[in-house]
C-alpha positions as CSV (number, residue, x, y, z in Angstrom):
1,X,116.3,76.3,-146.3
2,X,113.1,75.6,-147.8
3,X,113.9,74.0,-151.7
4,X,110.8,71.2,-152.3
5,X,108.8,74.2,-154.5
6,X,105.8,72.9,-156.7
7,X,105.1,75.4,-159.3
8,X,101.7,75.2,-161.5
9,X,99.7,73.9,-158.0
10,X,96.6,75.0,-157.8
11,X,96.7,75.3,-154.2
12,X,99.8,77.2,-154.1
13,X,98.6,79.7,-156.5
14,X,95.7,80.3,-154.6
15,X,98.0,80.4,-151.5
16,X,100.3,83.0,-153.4
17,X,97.6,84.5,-155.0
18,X,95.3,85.7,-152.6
19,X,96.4,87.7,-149.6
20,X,96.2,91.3,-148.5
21,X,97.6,94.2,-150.9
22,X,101.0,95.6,-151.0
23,X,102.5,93.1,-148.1
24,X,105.8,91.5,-149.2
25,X,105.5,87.8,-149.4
26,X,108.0,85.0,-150.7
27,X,108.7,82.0,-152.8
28,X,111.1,80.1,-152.9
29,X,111.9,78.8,-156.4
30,X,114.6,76.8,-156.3
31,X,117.6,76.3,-157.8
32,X,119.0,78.5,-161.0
33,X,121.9,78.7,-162.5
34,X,122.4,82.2,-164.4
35,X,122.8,83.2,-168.0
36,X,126.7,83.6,-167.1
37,X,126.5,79.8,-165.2
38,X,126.4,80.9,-162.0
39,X,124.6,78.9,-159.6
40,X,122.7,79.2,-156.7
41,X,120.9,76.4,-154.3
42,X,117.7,78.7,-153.6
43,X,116.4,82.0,-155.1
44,X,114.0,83.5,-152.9
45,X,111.4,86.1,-154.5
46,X,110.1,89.0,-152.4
47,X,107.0,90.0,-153.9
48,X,104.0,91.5,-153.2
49,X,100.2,91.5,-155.3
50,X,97.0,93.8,-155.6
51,X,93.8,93.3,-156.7
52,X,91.8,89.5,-157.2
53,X,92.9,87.1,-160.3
54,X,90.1,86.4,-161.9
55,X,89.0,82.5,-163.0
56,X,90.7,82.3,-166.3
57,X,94.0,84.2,-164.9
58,X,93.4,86.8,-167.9
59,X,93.4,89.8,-165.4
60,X,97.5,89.4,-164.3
61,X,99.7,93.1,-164.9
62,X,103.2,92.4,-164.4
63,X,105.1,95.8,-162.8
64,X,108.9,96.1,-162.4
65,X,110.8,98.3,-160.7
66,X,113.9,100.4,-161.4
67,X,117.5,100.2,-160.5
68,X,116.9,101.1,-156.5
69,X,113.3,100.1,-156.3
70,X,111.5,97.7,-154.9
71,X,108.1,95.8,-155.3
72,X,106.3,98.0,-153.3
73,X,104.4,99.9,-156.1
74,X,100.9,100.6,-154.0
75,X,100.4,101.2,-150.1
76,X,97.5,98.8,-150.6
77,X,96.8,97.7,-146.8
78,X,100.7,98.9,-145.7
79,X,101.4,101.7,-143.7
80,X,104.2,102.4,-146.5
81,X,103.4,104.9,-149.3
82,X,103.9,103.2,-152.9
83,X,106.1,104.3,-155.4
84,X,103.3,104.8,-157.8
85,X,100.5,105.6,-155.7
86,X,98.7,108.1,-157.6
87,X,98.8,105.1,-160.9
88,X,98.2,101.7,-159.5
89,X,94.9,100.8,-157.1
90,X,91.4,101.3,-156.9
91,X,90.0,103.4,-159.9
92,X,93.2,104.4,-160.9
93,X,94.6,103.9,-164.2
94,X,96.2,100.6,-163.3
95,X,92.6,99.4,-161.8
96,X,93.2,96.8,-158.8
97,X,89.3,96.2,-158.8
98,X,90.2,95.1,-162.1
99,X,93.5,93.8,-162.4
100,X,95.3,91.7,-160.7
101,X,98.9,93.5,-160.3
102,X,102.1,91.6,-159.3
103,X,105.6,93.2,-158.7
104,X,108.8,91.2,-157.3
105,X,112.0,92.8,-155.8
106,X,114.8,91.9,-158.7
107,X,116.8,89.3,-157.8
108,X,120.7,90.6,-156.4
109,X,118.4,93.1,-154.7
110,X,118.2,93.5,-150.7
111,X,114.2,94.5,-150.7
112,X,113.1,90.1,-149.6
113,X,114.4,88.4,-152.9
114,X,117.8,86.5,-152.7
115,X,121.2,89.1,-152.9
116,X,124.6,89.0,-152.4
117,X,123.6,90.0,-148.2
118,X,121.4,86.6,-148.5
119,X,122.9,84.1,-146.4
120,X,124.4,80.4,-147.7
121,X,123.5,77.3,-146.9
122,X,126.8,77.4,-144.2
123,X,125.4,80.9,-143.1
124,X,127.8,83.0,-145.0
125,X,126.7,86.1,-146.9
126,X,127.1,85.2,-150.3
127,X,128.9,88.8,-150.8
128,X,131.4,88.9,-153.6
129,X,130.6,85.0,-154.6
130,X,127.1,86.5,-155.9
131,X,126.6,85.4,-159.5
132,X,127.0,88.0,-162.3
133,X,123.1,88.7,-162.9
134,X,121.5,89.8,-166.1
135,X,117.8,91.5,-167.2
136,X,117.6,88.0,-168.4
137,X,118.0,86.1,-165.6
138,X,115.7,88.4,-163.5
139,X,112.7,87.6,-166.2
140,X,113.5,84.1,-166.5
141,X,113.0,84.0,-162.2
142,X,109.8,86.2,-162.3
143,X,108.1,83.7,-164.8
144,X,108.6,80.9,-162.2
145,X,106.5,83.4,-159.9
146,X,104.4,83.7,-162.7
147,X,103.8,79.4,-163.0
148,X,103.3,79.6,-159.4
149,X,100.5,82.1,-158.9
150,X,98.6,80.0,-161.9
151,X,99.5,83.2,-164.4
152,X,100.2,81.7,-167.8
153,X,99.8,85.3,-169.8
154,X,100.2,88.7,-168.6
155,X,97.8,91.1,-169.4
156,X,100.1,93.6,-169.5
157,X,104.2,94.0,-168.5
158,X,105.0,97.5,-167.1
159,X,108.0,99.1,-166.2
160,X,110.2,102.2,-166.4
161,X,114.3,103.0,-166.1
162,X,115.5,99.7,-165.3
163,X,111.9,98.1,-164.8
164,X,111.4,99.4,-168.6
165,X,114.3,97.1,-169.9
166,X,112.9,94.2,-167.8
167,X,109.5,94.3,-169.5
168,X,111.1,94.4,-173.0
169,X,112.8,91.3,-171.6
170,X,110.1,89.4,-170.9
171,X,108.7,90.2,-174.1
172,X,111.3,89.3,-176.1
173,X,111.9,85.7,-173.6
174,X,108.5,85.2,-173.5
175,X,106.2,86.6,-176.1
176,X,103.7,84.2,-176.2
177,X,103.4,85.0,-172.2
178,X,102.7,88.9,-172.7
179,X,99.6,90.3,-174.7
180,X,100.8,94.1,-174.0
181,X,103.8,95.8,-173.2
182,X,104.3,99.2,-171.7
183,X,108.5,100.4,-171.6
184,X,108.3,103.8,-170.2
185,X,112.1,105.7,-170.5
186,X,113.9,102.5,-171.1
187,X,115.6,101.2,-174.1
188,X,116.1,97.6,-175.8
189,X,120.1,98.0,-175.0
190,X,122.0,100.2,-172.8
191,X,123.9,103.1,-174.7
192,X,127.5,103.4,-174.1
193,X,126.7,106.6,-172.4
194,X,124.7,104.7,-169.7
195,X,127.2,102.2,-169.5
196,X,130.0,105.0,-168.6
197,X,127.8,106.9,-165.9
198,X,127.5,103.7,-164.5
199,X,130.9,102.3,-164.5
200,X,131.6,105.5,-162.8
201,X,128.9,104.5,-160.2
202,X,130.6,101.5,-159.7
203,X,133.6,102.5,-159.3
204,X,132.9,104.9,-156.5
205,X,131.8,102.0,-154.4
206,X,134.9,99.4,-155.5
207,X,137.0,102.4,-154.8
208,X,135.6,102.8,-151.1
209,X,138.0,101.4,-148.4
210,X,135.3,100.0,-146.8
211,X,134.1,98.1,-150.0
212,X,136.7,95.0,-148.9
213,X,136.1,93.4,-152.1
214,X,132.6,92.7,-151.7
215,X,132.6,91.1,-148.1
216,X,132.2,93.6,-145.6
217,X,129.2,92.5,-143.6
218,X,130.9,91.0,-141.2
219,X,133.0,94.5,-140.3
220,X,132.4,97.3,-138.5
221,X,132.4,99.7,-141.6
222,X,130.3,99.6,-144.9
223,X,131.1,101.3,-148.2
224,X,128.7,104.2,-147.2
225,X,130.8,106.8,-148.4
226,X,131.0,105.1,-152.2
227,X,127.3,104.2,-152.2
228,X,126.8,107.9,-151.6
229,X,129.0,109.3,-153.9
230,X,127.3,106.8,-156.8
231,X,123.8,107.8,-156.0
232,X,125.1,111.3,-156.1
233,X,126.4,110.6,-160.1
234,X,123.6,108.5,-161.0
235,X,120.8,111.0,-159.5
236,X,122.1,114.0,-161.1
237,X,122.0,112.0,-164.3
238,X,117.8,111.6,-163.2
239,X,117.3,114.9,-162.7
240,X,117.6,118.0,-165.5
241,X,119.8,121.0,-166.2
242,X,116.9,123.6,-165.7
243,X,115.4,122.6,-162.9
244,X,118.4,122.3,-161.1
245,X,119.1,125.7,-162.2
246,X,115.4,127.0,-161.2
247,X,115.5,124.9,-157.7
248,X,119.0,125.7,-156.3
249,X,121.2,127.8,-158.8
250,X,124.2,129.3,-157.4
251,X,122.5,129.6,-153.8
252,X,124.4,128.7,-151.0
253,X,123.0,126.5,-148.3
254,X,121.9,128.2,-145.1
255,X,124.3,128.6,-143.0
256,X,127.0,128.3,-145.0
257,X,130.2,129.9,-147.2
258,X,131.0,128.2,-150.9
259,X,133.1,131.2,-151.3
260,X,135.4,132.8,-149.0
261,X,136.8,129.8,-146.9
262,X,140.4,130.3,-145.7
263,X,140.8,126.4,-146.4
264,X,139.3,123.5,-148.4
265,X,136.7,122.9,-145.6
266,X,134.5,125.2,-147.3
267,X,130.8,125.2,-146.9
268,X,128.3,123.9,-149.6
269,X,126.3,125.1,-152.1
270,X,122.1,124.1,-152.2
271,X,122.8,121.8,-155.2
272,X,125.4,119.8,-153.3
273,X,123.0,119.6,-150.1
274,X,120.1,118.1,-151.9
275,X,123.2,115.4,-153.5
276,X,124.2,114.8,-150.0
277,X,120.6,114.0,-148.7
278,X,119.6,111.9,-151.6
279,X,123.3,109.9,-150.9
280,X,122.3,109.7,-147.1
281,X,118.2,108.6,-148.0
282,X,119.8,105.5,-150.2
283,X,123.0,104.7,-147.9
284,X,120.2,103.7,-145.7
285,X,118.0,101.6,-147.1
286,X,120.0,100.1,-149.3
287,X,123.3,97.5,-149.9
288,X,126.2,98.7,-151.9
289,X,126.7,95.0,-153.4
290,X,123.1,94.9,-154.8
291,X,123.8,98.2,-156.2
292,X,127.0,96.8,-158.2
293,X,124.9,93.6,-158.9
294,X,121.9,95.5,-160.3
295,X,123.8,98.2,-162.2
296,X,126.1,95.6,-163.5
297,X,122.3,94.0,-164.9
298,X,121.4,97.2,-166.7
299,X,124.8,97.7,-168.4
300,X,124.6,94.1,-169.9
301,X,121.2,95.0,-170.9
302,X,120.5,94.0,-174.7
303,X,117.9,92.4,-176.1
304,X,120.0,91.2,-178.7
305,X,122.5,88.8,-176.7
306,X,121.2,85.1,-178.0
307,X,118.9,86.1,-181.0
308,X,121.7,87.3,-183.5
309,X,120.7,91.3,-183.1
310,X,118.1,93.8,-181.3
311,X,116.7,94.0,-184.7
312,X,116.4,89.6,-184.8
313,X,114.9,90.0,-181.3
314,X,112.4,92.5,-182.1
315,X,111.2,90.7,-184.8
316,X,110.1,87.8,-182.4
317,X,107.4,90.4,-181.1
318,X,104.5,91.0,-183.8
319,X,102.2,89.2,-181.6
320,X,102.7,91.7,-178.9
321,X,101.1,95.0,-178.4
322,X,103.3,97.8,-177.3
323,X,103.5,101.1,-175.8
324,X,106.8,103.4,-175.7
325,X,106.7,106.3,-173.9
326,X,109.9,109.1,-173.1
327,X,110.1,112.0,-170.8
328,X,110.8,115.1,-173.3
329,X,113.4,116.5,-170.9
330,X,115.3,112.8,-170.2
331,X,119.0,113.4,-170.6
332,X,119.7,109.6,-169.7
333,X,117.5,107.4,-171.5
334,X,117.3,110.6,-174.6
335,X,113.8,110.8,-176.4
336,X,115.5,109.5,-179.7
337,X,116.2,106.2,-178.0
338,X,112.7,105.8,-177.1
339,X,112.0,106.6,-181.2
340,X,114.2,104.2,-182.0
341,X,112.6,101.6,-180.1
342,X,109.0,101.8,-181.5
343,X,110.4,102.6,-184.8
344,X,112.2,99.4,-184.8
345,X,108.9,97.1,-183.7
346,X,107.2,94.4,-186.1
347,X,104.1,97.4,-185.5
348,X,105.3,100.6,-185.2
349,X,104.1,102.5,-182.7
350,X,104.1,106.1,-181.9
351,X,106.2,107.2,-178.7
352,X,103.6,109.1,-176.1
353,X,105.3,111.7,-174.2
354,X,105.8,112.5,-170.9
355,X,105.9,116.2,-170.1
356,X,108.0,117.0,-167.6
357,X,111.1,119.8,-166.4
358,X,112.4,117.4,-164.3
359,X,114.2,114.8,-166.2
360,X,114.0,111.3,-166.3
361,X,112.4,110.9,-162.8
362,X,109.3,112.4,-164.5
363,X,108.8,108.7,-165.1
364,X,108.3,108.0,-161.3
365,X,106.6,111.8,-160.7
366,X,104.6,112.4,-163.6
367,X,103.5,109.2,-165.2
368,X,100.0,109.5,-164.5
369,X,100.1,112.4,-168.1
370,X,99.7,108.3,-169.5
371,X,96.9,107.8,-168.0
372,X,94.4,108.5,-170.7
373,X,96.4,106.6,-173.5
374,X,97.0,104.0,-171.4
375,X,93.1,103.5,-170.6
376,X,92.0,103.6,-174.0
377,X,95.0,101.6,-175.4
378,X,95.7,98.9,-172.4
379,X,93.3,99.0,-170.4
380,X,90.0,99.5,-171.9
């Protein structure tokens, strides 16, 4: 296992630095012990870059992903679609002729940075001995990326959901290494309603026979059936009241009887159809223990923890330039969060709105409404 990392090389940056668009790479960045005082030998990084850095590294946009993302935001030369396609690349409002744009796969994840699936140095998955991971800890791992492609201030930090909190993070851990800030849907601490869907989401897996305390890979079963049932809570959570009505209703799914079923083996309604596909679509891309290590991440998530207060970490951040943005029909991260947020800033800043029926995806489906404000605000 590679360890012997030089950061602030200028050959390494360059190496790091300059390769094709939107293919994962890695860096190894040595060892880190966690904000809890966990430790592990090696993190790995799984990241991936758009775009040219220009000669004085002025040009760098940091974007992070959200709870079950990953740092593929662009196709850029992929065959893989992006997450945010239609925002980030050529001519678009995040400009890769421009800007150079980095994203890495948070650590605990299982998209090529170090998880609890990563292996030891015995060749063990590191299952339930994973450290407890924080927002913190993911920032404080990103900026060693940062060193090592030669980036000494971001432009701009980017993010929304989960990738929203991160941002504020490395604002508020690093503000003399980020010039703007973007925190689309996010908040500067979880509420203790987020922390309750998510416990729930938790549970379902740790509840899941197959779960095995955290150290199932080497068995023939995987807690599929919790990771399902949480992405099942958490997505109708993402998703809002009236367009679930508008899109399914009371409709059954073809095919089948909600109501009339001699037993309990009844059929299903739309609604519960499209749960059941979005459960299988994540069961099968993703690892139930770096969905516990993640979500366990976003319900620690303050801003606060070391400075005294939100309100003493905020205040660190006058130098910084920020834009908050909410999706108006959000019924996870609510509106009024968002208005707290830039409220509470050293420079108070208006909260620009993202239009949307569907809930707080509209972040992932709709962001492009910011394009404008972004262009003359960020990106000029």
């Amino acid at each position: 296992m590679e360890t012997d990392v030089v950061l602030y090389d200028a050959e390494t940056a360059q190496t790091l630095g300059y390769a094709p668009d939107g293919i994962l790479r890695h860096l190894h960045t040595g060892e880190y012990t966690f904000e809890t005082g966990g430790v592990l030998p090696d993190v790995v990084l799984g990241f991936e870059t758009w775009g040219t850095l220009n000669e004085d590294a002025s040009n760098a946009v940091y974007i992070a992903h959200a709870l079950t993302g990953d740092s593929h935001v662009a196709r850029g030369l992929s065959t893989e679609p992006g997450w945010w396609d239609g925002f980030v690349g050529p001519g678009k409002t995040v400009d890769t002729d421009r800007y150079f744009v980095v994203s890495a796969n948070m650590v605990g994840g299982c998209s090529g940075s170090t998880g609890p699936a990563s292996l030891d140095p015995d060749g063990k998955p590191w299952g339930s001995r994973f450290p407890f991971t924080t927002i913190k800890d993911s920032v404080r791992l990103e900026a060693r990326l940062a060193d090592a492609l030669g980036i000494k201030v971001w432009h701009t930090v980017l993010g929304g959901s989960m990738g929203g909190a991160r941002v504020l993070e490395w604002a508020v851990e690093f503000p003399e290494r980020v010039k703007n800030c973007v925190v689309v849907a996010a908040t500067a601490e979880s509420s203790a309603e987020q922390i309750a869907f998510a416990q729930a989401q938790s549970a379902a897996i740790r509840l899941d026979p197959d779960f095995a305390g955290g150290d199932y890979y080497a068995n023939d079963n995987v807690p599929s059936a919790g990771l399902g049932l949480a992405r099942r809570i958490a997505h109708i959570t993402y998703r809002a009241e009236p367009e679930l009505e508008v899109r399914f209703g009371r409709s059954a799914q073809d095919g089948e009887a909600p109501v009339g079923s001699k037993d309990l083996n009844r059929g299903r309604y739309q609604v519960e159809s499209y749960l059941d596909h979005q459960a299988g679509k994540l069961v099968g891309r993703f690892d139930a223990n770096s969905y516990l290590v993640l979500t366990d991440a976003l319900m620690s998530h303050d801003v606060g923890r070391g400075h005294g207060s939100v309100e003493a970490a905020l205040s660190r951040l006058g130098s910084v330039n920020f834009f908050v943005s909410a999706v108006d029909s959000d019924r996870l991260y609510w509106p009024e969060q968002s208005e707290r947020l830039a409220k509470s800033l050293p420079n108070p800043v208006e909260v620009r709105y993202i239009t949307s029926p569907i809930g707080h995806d509209g972040f992932l489906t709709d962001i492009e409404q910011l394009g404008d404000a972004l262009r003359n605000q960020i990106f000029s």
